[in-house]
Residue frames as qw, qx, qy, qz and C-alpha x, y, z in Angstrom:
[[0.032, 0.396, -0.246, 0.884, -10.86, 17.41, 6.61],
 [0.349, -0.540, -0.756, 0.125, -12.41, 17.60, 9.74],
 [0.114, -0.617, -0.052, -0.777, -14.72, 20.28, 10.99],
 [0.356, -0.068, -0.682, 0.636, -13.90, 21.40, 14.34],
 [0.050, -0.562, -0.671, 0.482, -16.09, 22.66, 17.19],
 [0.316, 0.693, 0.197, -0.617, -16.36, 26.00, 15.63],
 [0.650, 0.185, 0.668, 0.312, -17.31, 24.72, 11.94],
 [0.404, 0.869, 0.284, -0.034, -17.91, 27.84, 10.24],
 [0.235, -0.764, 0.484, 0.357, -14.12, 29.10, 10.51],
 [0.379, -0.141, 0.725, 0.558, -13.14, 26.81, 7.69],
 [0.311, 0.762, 0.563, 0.076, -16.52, 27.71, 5.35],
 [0.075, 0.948, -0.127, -0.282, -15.33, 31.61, 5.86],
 [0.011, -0.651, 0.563, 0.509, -11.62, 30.88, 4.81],
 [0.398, 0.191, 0.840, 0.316, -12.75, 28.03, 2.02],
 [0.364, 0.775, 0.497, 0.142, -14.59, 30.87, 0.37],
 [0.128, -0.823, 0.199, 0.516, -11.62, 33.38, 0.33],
 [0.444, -0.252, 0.685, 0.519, -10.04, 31.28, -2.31],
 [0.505, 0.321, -0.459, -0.657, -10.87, 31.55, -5.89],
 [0.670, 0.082, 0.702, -0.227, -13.09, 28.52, -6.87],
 [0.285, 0.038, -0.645, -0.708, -14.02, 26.73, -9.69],
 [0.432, 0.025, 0.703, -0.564, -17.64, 25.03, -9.43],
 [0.121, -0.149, -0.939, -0.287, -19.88, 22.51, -10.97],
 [0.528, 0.174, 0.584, -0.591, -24.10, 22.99, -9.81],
 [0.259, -0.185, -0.883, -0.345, -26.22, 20.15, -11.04],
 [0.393, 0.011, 0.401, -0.828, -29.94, 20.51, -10.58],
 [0.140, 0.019, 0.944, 0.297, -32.60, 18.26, -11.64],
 [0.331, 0.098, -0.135, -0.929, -35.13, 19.22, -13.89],
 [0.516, 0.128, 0.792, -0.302, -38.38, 17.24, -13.53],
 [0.639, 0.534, 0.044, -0.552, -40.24, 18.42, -16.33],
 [0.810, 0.359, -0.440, -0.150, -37.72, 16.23, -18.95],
 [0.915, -0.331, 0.172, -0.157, -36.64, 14.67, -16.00],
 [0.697, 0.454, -0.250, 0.497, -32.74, 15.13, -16.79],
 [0.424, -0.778, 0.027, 0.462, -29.89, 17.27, -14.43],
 [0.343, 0.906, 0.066, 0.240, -28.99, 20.05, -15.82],
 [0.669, -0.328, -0.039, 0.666, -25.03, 21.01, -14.91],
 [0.222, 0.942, -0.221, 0.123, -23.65, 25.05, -14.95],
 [0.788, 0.051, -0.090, 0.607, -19.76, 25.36, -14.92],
 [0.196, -0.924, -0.108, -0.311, -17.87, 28.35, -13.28],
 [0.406, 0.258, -0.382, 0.789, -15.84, 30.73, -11.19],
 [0.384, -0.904, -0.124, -0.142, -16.38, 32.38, -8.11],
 [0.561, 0.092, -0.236, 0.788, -13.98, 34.84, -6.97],
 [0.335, -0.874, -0.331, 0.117, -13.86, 37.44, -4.15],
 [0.414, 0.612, -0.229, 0.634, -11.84, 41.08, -4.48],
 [0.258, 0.111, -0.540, 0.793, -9.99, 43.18, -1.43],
 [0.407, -0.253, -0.074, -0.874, -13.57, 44.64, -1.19],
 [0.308, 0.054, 0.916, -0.252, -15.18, 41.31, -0.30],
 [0.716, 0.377, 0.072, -0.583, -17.61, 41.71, -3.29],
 [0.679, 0.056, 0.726, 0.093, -17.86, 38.43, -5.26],
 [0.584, 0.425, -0.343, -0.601, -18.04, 37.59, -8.99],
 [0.674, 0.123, 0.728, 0.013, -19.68, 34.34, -10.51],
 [0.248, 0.462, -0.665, -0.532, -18.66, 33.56, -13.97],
 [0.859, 0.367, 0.345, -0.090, -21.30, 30.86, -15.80],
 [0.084, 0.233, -0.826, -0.507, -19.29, 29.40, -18.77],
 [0.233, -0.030, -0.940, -0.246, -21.61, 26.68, -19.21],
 [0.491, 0.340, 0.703, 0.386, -24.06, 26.20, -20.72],
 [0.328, 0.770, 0.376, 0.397, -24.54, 29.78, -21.37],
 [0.572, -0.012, -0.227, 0.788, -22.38, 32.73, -20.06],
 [0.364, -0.853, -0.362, -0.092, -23.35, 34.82, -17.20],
 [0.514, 0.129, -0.457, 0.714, -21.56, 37.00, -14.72],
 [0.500, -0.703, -0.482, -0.153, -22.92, 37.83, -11.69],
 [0.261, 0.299, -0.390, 0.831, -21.41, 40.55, -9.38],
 [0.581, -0.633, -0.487, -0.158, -22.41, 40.67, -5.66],
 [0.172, 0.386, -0.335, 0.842, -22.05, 43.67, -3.17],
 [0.064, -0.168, -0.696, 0.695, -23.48, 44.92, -0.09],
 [0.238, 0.292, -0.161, -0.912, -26.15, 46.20, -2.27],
 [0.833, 0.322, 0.214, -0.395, -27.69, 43.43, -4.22],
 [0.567, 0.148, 0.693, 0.420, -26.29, 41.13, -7.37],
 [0.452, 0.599, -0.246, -0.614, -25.82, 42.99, -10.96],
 [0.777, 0.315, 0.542, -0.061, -26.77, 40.10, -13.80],
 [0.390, 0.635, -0.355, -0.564, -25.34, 40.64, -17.17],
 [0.825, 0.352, 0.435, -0.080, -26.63, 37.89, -19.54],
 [0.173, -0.628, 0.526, 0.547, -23.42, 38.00, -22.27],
 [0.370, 0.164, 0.847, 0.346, -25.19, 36.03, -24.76],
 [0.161, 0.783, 0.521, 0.297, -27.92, 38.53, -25.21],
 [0.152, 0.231, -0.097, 0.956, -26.02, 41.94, -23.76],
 [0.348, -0.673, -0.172, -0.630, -28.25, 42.69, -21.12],
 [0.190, 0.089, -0.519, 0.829, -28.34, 43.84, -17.54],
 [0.432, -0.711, -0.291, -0.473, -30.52, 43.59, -14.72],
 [0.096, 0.517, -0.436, 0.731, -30.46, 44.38, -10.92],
 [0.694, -0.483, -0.528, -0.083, -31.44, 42.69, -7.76],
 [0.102, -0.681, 0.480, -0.543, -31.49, 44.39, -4.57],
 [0.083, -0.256, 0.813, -0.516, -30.58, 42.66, -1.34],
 [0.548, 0.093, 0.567, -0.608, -34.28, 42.54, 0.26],
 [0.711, 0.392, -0.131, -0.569, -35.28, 40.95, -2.73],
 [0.321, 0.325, -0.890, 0.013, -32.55, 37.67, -2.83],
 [0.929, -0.251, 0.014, -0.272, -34.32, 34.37, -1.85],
 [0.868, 0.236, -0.386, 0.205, -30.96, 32.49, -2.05],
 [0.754, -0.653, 0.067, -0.015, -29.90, 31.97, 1.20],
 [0.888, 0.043, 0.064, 0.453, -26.97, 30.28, -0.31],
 [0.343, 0.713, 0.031, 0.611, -25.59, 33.67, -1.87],
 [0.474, -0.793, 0.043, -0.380, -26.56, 35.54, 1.70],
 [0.865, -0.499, 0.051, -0.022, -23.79, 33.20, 3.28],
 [0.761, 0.457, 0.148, 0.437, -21.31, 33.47, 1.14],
 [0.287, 0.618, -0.117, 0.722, -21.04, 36.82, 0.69],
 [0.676, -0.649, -0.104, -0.332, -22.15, 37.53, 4.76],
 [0.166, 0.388, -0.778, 0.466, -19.77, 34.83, 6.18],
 [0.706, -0.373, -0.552, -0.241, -21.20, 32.15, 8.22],
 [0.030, 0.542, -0.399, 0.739, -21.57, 32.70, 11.80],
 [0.306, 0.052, -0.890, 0.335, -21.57, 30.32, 14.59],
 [0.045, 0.143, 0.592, -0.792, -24.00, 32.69, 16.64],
 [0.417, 0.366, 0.071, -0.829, -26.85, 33.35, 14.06],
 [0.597, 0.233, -0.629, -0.440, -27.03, 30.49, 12.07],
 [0.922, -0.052, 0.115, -0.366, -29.13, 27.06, 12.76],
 [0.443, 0.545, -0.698, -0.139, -26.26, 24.99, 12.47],
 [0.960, -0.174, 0.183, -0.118, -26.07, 20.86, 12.91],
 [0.169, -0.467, 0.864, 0.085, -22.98, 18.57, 13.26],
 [0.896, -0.026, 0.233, -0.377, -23.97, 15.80, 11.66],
 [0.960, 0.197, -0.052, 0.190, -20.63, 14.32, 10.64],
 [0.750, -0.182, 0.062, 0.633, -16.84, 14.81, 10.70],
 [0.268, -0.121, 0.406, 0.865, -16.71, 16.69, 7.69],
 [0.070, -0.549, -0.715, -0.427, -20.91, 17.14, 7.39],
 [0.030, -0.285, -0.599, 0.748, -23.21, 19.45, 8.48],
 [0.094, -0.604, -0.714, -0.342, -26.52, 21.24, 8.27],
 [0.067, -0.157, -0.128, 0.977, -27.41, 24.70, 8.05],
 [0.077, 0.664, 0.743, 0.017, -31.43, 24.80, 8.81],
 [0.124, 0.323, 0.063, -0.936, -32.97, 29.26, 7.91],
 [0.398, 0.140, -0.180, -0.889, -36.01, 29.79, 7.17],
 [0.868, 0.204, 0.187, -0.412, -37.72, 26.33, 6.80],
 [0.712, 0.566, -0.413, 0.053, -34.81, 25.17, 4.30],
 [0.829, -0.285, 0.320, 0.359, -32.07, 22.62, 4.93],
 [0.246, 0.905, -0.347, 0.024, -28.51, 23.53, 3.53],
 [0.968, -0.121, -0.034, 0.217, -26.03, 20.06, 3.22],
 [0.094, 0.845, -0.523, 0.057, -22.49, 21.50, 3.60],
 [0.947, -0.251, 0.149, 0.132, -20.25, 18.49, 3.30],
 [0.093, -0.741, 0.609, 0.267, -16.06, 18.85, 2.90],
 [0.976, 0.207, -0.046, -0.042, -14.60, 15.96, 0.69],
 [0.811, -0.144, -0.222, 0.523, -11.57, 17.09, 1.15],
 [0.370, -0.515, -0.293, 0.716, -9.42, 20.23, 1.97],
 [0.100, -0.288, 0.394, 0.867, -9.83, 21.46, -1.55],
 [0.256, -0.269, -0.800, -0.472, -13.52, 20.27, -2.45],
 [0.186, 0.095, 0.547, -0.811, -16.51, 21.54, -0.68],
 [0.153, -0.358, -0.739, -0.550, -19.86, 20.15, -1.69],
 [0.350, 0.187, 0.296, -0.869, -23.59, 21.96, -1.24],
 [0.240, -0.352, -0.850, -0.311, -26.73, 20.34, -1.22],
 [0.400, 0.277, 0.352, -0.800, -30.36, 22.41, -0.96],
 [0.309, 0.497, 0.733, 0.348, -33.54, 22.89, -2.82],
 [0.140, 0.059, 0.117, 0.981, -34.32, 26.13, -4.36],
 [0.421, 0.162, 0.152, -0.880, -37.04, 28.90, -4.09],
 [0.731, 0.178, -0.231, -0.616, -38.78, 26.60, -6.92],
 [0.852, -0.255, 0.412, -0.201, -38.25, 22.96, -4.58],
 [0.785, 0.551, -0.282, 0.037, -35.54, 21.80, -7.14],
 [0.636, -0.763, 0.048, 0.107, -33.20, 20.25, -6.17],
 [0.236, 0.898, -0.336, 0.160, -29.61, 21.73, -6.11],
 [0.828, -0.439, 0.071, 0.342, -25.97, 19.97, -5.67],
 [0.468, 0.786, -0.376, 0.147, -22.71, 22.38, -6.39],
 [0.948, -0.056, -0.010, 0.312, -19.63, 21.22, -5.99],
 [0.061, -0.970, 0.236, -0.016, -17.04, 23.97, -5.11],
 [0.816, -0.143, 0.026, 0.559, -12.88, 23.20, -5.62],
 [0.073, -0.846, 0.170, 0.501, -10.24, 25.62, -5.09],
 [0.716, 0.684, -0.126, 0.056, -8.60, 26.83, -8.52],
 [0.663, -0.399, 0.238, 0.587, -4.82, 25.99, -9.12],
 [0.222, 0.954, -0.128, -0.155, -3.40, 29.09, -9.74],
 [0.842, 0.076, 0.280, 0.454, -0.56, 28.51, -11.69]]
């Protein structure tokens, strides 16, 4: 796939679709990469839900409000407002990426670079149905997910 002059118009409709996703991070301390497994789906509302399967089962619901947390292994529930998210990543998503407000870099066909706040954001396409992210989080780890669309069957 190639991303055309205005590159955020495929990012907005590559996140309408139901996903499945893959984030691998790499933990220094035992020096290993840790992998979650997952859904991310978006309703008529445009709120989101992320579904951890792996390795331990989350679900994460995200409105205009903040992100509700509910930890299904221990039955609990917590609440993050908006002003409080550090994850940029989340803030685009659910936001929509926008040509006019965002730091954005060509820096390939199908590559690019989304610079806020001090942070880099890799946004590379593999293909029309694979979308891959590379940052480092709040705690300088670094983060690669791997986003494909789900075949609904």
């Amino acid at each position: 796939m190639l991303v055309s002059a205005n590159t955020v118009e495929p990012l907005n409709e590559f996140f309408k679709n139901n996903l499945e996703f893959v984030q691998t991070s790499f933990n220094s301390i035992k020096n290993t990469f840790d992998k979650s497994y997952g859904n991310f789906s978006r309703d008529s509302n445009n709120n989101i839900k992320i579904e951890i399967n792996s390795p331990f089962k989350e679900i994460y619901f995200i409105n205009e409000n903040g992100i509700e947390i509910h930890d299904l292994e221990f039955n609990q529930k917590r609440y993050i407002k908006n002003q409080d998210i550090s994850n940029n990543i989340l803030k685009f998503i659910k936001n929509g990426f926008d040509d006019e407000s965002l730091n954005l870099e060509q820096i390939g066909d199908s590559k690019f670079k989304i610079t806020e706040l001090e942070k880099n954001y890799y946004f590379e396409f593999l293909s029309n149905d694979i979308l891959q992210i590379k940052y480092k989080d709040n705690m300088d780890l670094d983060n690669l997910i791997n986003f494909s669309k789900q075949n609904d069957k």
